[in-house]
DSSP file (Angstrom, degrees, kcal/mol; ACC not computed):
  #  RESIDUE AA STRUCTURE BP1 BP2  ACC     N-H-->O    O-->H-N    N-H-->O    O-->H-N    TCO  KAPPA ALPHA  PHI   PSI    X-CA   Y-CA   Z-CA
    1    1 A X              0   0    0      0, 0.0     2,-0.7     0, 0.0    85,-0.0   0.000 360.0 360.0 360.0 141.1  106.1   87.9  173.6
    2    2 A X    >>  -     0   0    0      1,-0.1     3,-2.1     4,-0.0     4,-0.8  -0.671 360.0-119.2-102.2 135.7  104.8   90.9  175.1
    3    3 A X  H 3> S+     0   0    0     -2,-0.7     4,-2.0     1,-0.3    -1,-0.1   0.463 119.1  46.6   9.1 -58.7  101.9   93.3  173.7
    4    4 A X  H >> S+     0   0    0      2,-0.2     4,-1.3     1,-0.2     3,-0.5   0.975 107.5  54.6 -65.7 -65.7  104.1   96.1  173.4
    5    5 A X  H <> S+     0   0    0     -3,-2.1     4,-1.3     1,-0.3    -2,-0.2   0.785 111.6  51.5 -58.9 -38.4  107.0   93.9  171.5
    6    6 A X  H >X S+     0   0    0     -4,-0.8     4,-3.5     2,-0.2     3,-1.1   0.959 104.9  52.8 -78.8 -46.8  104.2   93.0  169.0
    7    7 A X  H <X S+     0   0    0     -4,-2.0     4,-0.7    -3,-0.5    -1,-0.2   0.976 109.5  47.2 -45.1 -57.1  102.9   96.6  168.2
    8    8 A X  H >X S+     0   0    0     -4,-1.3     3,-0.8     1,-0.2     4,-0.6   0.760 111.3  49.8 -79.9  12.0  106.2   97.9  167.3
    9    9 A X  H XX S+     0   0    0     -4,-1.3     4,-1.0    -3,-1.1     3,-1.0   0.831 104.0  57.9 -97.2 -17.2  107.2   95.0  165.0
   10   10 A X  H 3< S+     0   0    0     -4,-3.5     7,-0.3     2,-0.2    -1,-0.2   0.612  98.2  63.6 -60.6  -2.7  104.0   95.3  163.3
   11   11 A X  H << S+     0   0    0     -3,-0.8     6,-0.3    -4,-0.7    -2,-0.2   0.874 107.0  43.7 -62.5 -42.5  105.3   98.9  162.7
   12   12 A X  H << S+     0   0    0     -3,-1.0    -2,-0.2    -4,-0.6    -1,-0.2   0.731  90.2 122.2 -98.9 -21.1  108.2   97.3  160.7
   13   13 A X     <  -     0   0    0     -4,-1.0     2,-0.6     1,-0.1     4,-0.1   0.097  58.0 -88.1 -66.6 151.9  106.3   95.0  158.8
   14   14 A X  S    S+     0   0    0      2,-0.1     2,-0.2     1,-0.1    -1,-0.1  -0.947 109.0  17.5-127.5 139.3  106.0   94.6  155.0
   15   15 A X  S    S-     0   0    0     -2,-0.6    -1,-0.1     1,-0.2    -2,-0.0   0.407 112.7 -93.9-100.6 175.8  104.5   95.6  153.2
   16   16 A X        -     0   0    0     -2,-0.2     2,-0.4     1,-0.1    -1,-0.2   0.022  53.7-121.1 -43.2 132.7  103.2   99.0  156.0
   17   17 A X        -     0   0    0     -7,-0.3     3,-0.2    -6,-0.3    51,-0.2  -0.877  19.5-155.4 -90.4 145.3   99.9   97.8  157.7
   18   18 A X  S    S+     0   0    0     -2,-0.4    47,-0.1     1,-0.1    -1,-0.1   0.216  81.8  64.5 -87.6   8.6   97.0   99.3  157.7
   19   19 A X        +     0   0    0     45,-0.1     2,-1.2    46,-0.1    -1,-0.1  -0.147  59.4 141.0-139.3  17.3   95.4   98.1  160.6
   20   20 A X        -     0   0    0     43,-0.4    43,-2.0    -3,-0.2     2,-0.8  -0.457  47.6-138.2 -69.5 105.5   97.7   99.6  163.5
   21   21 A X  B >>  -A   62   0A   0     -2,-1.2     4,-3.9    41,-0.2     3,-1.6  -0.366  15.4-144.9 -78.6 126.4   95.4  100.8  166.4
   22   22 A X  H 3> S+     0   0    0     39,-1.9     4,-1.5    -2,-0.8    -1,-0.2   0.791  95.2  46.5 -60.2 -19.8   97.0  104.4  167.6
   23   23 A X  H 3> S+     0   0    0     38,-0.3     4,-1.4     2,-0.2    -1,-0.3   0.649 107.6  59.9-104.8 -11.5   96.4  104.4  171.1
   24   24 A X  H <> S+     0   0    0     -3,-1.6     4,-2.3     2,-0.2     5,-0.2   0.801 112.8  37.2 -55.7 -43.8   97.7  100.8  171.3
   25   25 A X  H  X S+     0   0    0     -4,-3.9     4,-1.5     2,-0.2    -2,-0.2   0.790 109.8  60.0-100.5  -5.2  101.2  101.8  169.9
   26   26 A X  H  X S+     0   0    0     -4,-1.5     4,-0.8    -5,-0.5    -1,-0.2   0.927 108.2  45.1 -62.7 -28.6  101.1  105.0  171.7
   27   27 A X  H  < S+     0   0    0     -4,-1.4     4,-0.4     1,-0.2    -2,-0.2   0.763 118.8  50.4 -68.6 -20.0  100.9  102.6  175.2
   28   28 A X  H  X S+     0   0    0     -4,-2.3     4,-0.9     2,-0.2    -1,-0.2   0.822 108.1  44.2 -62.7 -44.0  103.6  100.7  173.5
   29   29 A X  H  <>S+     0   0    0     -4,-1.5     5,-2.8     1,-0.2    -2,-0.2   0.725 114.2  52.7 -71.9  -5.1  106.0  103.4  172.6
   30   30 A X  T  <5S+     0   0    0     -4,-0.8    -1,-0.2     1,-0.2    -2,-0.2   0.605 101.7  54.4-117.2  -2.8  105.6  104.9  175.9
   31   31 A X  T  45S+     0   0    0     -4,-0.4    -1,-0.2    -5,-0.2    -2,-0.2   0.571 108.2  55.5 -89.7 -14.2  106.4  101.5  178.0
   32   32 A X  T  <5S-     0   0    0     -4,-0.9    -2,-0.2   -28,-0.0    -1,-0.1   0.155 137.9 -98.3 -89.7  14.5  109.9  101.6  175.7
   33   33 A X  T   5S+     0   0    0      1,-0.1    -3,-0.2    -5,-0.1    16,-0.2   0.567  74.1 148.4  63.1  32.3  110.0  105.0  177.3
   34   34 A X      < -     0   0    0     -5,-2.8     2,-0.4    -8,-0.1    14,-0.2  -0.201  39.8-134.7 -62.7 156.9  108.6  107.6  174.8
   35   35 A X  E     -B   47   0B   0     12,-2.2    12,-0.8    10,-0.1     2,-0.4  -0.887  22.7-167.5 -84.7 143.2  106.8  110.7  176.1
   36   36 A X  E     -B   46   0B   0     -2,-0.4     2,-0.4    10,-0.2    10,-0.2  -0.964  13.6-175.5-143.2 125.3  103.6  111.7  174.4
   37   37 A X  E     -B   45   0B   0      8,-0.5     8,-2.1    -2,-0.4     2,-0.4  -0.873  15.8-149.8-121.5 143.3  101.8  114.6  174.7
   38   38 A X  E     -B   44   0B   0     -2,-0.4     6,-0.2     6,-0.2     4,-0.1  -0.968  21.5-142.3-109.5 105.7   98.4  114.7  172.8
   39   39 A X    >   -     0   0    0      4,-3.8     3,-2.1    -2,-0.4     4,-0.4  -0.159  21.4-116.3 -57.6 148.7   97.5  118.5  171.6
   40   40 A X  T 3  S+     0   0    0      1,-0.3    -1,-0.2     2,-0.1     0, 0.0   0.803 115.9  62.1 -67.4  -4.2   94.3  120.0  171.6
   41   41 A X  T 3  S-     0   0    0      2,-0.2    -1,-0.3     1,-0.0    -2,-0.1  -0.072 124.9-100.8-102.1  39.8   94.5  120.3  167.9
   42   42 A X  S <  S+     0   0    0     -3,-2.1    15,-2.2     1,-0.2     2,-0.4   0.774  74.1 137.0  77.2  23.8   94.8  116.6  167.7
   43   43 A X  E     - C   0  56B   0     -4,-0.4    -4,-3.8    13,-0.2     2,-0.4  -0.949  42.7-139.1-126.6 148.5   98.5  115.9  167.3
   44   44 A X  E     -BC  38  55B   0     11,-3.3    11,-3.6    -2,-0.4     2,-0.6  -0.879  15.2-167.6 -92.6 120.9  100.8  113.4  168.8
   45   45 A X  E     -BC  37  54B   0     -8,-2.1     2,-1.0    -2,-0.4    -8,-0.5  -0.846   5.8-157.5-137.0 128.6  104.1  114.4  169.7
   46   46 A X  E     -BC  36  53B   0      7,-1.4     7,-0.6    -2,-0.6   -10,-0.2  -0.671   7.5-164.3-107.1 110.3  106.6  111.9  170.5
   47   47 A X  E     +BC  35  52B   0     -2,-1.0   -12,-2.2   -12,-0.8     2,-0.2  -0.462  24.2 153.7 -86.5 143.3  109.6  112.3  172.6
   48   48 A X  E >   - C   0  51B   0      3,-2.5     3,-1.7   -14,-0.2   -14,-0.1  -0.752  62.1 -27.5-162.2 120.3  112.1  109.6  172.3
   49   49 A X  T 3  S-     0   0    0      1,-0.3     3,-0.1    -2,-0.2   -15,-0.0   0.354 123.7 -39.9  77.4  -1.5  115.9  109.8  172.8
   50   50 A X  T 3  S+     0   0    0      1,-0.4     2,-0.4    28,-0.0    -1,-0.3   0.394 126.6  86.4 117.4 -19.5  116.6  113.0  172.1
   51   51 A X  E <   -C   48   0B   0     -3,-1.7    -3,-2.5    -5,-0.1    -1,-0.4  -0.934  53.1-160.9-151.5 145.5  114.2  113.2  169.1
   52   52 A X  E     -C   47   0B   0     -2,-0.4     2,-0.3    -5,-0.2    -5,-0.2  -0.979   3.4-161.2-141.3 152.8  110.4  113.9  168.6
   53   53 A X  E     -C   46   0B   0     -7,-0.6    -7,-1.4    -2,-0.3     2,-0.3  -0.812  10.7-151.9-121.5 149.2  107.7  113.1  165.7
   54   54 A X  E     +C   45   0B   0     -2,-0.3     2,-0.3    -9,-0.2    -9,-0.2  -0.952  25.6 165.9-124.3 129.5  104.4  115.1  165.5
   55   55 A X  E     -C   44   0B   0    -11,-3.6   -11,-3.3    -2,-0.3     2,-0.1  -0.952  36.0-108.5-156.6 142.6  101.8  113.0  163.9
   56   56 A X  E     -C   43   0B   0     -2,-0.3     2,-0.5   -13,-0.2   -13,-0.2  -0.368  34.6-113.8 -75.9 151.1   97.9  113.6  163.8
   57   57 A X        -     0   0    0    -15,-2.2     2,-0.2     1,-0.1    -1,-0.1  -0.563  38.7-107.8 -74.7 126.3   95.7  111.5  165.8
   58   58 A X        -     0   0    0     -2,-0.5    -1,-0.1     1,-0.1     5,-0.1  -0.420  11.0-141.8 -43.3 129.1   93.8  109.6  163.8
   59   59 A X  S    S+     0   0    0      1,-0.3    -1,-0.1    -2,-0.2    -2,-0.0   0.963 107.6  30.4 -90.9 -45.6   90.2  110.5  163.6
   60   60 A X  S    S-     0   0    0      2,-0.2    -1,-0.3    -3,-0.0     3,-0.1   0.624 112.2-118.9 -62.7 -28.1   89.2  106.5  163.4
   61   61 A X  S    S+     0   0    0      1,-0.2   -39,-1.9   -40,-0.1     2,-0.4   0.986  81.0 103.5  80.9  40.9   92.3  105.4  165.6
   62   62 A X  B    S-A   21   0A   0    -41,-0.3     2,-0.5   -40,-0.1    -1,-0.2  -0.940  76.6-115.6-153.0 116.0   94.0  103.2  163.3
   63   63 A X        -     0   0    0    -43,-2.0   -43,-0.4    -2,-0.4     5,-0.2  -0.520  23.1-121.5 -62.6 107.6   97.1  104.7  161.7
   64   64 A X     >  -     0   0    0     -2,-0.5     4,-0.7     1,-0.1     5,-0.1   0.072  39.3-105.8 -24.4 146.1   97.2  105.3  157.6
   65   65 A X  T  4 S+     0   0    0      2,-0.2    -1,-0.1     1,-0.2   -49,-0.1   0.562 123.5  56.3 -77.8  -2.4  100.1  103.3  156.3
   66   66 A X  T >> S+     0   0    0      2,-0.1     4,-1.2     3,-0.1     3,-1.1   0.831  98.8  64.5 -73.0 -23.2  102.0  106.4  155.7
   67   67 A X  H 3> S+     0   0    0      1,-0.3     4,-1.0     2,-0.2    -2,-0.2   0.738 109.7  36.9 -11.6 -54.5  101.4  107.1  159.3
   68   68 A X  H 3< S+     0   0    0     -4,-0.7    -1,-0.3     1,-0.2    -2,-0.1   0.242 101.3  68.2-122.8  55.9  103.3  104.4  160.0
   69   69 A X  H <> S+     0   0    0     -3,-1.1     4,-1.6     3,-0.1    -1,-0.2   0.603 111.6  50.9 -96.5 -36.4  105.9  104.6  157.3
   70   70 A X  H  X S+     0   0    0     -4,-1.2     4,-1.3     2,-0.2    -2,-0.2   0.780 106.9  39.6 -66.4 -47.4  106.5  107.3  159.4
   71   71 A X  H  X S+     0   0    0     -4,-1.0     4,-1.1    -5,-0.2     5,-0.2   0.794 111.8  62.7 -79.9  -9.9  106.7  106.3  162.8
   72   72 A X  H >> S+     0   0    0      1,-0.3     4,-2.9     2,-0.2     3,-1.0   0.990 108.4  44.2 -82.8 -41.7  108.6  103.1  161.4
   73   73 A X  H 3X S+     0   0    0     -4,-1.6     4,-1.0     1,-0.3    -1,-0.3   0.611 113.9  47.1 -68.3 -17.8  111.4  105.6  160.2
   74   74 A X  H 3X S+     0   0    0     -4,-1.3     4,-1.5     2,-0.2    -1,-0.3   0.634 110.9  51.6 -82.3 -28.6  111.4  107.7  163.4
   75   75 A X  H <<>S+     0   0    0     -4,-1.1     5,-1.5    -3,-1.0    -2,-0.2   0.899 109.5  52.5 -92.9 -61.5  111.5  104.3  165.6
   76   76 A X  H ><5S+     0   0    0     -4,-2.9     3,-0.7    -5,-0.2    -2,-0.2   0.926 105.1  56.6 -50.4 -43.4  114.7  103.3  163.2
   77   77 A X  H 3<5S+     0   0    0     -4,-1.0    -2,-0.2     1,-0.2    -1,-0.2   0.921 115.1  39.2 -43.0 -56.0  116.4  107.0  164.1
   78   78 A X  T 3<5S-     0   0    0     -4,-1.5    -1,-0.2     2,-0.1    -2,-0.2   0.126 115.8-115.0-119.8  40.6  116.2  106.1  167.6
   79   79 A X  T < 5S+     0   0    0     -3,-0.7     2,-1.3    -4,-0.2    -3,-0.2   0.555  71.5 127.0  62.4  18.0  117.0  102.7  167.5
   80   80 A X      < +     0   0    0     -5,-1.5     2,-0.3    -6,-0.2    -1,-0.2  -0.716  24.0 134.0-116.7 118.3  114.3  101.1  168.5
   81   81 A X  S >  S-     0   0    0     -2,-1.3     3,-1.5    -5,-0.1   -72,-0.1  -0.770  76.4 -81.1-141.3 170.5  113.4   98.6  165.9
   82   82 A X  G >  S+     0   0    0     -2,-0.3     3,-1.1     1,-0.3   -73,-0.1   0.802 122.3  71.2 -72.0 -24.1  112.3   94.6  166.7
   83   83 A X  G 3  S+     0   0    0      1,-0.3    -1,-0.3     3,-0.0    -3,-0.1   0.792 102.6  36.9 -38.5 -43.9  116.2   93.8  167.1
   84   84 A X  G <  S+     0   0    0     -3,-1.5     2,-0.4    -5,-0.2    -1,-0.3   0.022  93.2  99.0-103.7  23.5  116.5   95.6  170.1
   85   85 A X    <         0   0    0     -3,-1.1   -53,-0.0     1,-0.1    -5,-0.0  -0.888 360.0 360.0-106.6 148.1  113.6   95.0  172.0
   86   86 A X              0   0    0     -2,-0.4    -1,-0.1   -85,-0.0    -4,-0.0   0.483 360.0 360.0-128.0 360.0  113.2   92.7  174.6
């Protein structure tokens, strides 16, 4: 299984982990073919599909579990969830 495949299904897991390193699952989302722009005011926004999330970079680098309660519901919107990945 590859690196990538494992970050985002540790997005879906339950209950949310706390231990998601941010710059790991941005190189993940962006080999499933996200765009990511990082602002100078510290925000991630991530184009996928048609559809973009803004979320703040984590000051530690490891995503709050609403963080990724968040990204797991944005990742379900554009259909990329551990079902479809390959």
């Amino acid at each position: 299984m590859s690196k990538h495949k494992e970050k985002i299904e540790k997005v879906f897991e339950h209950p949310a982990s706390g231990n998601i390193d941010f710059k790991k699952l941005i190189h993940a989302l962006e080999h499933y073919g996200a765009e990511v722009d990082i602002s100078k005011h510290n925000k991630a926004k991530i184009f996928l599909k048609g559809e973009e999330l803004v979320i703040p970079v984590p000051h530690d680098h490891v995503l709050s579990k609403d963080m990724v309660v968040e990204v797991r519901h944005f990742l379900e919107k554009v259909g990329l969830t551990p079902d479809n990945l390959d």
